[in-house]
C-alpha positions as CSV (number, residue, x, y, z in Angstrom):
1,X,-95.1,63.8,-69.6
2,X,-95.3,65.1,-65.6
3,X,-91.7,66.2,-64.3
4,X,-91.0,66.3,-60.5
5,X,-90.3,70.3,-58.9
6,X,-88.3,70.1,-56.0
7,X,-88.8,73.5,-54.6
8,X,-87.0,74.5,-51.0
9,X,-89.0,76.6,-48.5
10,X,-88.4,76.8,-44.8
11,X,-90.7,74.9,-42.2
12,X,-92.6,78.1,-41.4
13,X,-93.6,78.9,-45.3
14,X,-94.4,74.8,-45.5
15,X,-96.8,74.4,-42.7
16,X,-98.8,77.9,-43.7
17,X,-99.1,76.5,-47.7
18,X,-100.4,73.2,-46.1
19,X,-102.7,74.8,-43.9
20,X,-104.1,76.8,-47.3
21,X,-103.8,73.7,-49.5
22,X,-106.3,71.7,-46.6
23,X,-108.5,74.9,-46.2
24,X,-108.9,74.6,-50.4
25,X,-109.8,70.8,-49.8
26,X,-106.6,70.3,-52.1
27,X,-103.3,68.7,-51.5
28,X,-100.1,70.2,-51.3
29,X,-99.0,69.5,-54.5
30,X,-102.4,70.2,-56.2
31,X,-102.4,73.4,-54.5
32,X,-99.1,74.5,-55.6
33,X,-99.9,73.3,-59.2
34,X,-103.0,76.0,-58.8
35,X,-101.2,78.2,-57.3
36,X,-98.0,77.6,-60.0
37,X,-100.9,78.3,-62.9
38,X,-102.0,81.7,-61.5
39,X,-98.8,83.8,-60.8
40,X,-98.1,82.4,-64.5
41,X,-101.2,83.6,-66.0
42,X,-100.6,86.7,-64.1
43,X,-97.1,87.5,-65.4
44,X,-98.3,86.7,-68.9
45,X,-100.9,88.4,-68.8
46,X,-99.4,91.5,-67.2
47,X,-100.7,94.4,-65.5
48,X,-103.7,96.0,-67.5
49,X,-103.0,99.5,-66.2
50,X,-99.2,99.9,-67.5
51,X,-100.8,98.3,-70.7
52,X,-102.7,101.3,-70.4
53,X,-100.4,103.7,-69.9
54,X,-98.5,102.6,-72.4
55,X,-101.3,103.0,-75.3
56,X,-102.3,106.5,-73.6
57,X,-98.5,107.8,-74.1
58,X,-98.3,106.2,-77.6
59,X,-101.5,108.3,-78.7
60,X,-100.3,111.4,-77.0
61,X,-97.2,110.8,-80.2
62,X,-98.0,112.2,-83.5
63,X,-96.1,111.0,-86.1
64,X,-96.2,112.2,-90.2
65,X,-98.6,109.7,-92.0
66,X,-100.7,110.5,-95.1
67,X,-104.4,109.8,-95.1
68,X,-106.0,106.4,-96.0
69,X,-106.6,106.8,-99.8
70,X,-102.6,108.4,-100.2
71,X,-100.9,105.5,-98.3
72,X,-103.2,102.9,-100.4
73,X,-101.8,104.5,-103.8
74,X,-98.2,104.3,-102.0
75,X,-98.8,100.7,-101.0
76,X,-100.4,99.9,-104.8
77,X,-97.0,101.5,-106.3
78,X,-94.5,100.1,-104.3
79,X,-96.4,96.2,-105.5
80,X,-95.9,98.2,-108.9
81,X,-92.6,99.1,-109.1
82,X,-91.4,95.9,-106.5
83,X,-90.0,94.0,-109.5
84,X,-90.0,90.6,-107.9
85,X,-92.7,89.7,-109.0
């Protein structure tokens, strides 16, 4: 189902998005649709390089873990000794 967007803008900021909307061959509103569809794809997508910053600091952490075949007998024990089963 399409729902109408009333958005307010002053007369300046209107005529220079319908001078872009005509230089895209688009109308207004399919222009602010596109336009709508790519600020949101950029916010959900966020900004690959604090992504990466974020992963770098993480790996600079070390944190106590034991190595694969001792957390795999930890794993196996605590099915073991869950008692819900």
């Amino acid at each position: 189902m399409s729902k109408r967007l009333q958005i307010v803008i002053g007369d300046a900021q209107l005529e220079r998005f319908e001078a872009a909307a005509r230089a895209s061959g688009l109308t207004l509103s399919a222009w602010a649709r596109d336009a709508l569809r790519a600020a949101e794809l950029r916010t959900a997508l966020g900004d690959a390089e604090n992504k990466l910053a974020a992963v770098r600091a993480a790996a600079r952490h070390a944190f106590p873990a034991p190595d694969i075949d001792e957390m795999n007998r930890e794993i196996a024990r605590g099915y073991v000794n869950d008692g819900s089963a």
